[in-house]
Rosetta silent file (secondary structure, phi, psi, omega in degrees, C-alpha in Angstrom):
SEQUENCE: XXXXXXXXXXXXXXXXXXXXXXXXXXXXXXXXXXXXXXXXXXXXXXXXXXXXXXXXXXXXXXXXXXXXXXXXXXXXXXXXXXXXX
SCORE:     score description
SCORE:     0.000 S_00000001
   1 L     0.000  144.331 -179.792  111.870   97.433  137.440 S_00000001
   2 L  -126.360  107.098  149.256  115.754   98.280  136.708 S_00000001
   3 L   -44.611  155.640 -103.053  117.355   98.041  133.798 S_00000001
   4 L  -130.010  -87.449  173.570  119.723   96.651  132.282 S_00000001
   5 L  -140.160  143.989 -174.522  120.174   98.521  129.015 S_00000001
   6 L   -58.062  112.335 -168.005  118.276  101.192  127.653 S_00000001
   7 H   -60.604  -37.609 -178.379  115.149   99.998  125.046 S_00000001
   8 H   -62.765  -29.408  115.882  115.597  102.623  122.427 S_00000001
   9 H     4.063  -64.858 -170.573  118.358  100.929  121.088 S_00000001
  10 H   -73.791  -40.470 -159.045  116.457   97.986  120.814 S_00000001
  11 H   -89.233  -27.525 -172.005  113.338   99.627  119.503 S_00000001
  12 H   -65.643  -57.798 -177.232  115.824  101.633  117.214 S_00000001
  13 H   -61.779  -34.961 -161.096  117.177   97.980  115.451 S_00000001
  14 H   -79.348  -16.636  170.757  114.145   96.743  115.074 S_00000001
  15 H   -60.792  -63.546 -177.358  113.029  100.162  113.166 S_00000001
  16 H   -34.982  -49.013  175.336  115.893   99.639  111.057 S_00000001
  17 L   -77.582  -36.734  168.705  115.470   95.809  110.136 S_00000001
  18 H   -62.613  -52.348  162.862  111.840   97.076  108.994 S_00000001
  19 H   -78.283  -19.402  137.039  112.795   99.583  106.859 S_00000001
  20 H   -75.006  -65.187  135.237  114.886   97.387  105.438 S_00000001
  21 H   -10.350  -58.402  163.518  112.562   94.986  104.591 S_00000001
  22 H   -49.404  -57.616 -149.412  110.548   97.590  102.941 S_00000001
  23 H   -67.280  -23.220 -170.266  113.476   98.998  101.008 S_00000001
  24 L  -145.967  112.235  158.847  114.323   94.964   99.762 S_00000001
  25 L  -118.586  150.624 -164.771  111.671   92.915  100.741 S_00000001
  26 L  -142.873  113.226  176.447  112.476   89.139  101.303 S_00000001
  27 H   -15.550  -70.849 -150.266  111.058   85.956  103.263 S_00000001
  28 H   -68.271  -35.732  176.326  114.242   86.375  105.171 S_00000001
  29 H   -61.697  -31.209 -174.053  114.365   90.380  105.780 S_00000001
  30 H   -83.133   -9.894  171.129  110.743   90.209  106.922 S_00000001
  31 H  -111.665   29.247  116.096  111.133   87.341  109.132 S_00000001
  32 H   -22.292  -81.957 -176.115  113.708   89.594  110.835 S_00000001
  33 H   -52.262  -47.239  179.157  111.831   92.207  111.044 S_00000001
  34 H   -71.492  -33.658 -179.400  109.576   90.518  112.634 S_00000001
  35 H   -95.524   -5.713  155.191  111.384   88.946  115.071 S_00000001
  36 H   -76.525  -24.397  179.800  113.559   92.067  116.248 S_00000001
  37 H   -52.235  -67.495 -178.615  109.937   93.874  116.380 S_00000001
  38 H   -41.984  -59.490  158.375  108.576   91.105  118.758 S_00000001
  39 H   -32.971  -66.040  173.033  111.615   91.073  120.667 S_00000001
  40 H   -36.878  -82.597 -169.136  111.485   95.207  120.795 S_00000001
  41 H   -62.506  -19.244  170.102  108.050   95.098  121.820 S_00000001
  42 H   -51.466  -65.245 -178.175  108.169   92.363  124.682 S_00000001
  43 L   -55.635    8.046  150.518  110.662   95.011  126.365 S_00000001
  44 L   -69.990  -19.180 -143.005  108.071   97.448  126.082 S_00000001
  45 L   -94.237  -53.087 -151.433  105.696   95.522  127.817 S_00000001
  46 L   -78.568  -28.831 -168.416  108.046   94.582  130.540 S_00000001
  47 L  -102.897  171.268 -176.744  109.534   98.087  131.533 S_00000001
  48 L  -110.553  165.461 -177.215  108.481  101.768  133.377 S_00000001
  49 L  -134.613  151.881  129.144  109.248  104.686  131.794 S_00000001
  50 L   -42.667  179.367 -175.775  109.633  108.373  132.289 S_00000001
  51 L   -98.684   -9.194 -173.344  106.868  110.417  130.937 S_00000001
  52 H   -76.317  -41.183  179.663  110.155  111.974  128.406 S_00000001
  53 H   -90.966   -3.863  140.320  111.007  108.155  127.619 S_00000001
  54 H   -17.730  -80.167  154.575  107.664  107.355  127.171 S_00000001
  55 H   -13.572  -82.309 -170.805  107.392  109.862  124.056 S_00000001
  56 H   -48.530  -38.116  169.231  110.127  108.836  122.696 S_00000001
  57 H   -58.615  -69.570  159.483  109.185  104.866  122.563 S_00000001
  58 H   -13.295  -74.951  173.663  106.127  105.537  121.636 S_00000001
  59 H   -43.747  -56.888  165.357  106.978  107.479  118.300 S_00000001
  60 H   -33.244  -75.332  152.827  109.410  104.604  117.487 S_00000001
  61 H     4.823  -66.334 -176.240  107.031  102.124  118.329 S_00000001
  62 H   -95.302    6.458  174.796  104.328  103.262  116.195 S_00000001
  63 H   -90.568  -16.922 -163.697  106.619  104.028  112.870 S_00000001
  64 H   -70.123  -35.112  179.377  108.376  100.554  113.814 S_00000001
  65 H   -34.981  -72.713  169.984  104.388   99.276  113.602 S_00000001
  66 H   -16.058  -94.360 -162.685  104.118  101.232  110.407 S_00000001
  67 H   -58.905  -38.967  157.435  106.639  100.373  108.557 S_00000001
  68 H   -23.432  -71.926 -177.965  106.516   96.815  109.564 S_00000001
  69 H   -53.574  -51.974 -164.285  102.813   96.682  108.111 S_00000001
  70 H   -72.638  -23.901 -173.066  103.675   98.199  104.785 S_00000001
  71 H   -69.769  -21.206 -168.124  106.772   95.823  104.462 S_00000001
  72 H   -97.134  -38.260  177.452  104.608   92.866  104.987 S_00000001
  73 H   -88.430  -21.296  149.132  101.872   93.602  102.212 S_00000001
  74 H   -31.143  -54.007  170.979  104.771   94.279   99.996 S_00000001
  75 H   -56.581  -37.006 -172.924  105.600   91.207  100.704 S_00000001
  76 H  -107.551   -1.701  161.716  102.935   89.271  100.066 S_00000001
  77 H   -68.206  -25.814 -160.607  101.848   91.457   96.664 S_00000001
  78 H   -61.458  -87.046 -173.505  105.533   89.893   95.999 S_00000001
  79 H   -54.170  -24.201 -148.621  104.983   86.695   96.825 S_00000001
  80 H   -90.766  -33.518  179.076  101.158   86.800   95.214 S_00000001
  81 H   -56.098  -57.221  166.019  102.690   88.070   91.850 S_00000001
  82 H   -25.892  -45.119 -169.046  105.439   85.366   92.075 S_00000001
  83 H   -84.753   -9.572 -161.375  102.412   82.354   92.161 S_00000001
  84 H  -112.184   -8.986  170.572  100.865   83.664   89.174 S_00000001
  85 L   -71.046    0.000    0.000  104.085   83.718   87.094 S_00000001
């Protein structure tokens, strides 16, 4: 398959928008997050790699996963305090 533009960029933003979300989290940062993640990860799906560019996704990949997860139970400890006030 030939690209376009290079995914680590992509994979980069969506890290970014996550950790945001941690750092503030908000219905709106986390429904971001999520949808540059989704976005990120379809073009993982879809592309070949080197075994060097591989690595590199990969690593991204699984702290964008990470961070992603912890921003999202943040969220909803957030939201759960918020119902009982």
């Amino acid at each position: 398959m030939i690209r376009d533009k290079p995914l680590q960029p992509f994979v980069e933003r969506a890290l970014a928008f996550a950790h945001a979300a941690l750092d503030e989290p908000s219905d709106d940062r986390l429904a971001t997050a999520r949808s540059c993640a989704a976005d990120a990860l379809e073009r993982v799906r879809m592309l070949e790699f080197t075994l060097g560019e591989a690595r590199q996704i990969v690593l991204l990949v699984t702290q964008l996963r990470a961070v992603l997860s912890v921003a999202e139970q943040r969220a909803s400890r957030l939201y759960q305090r918020a119902q009982l006030n």
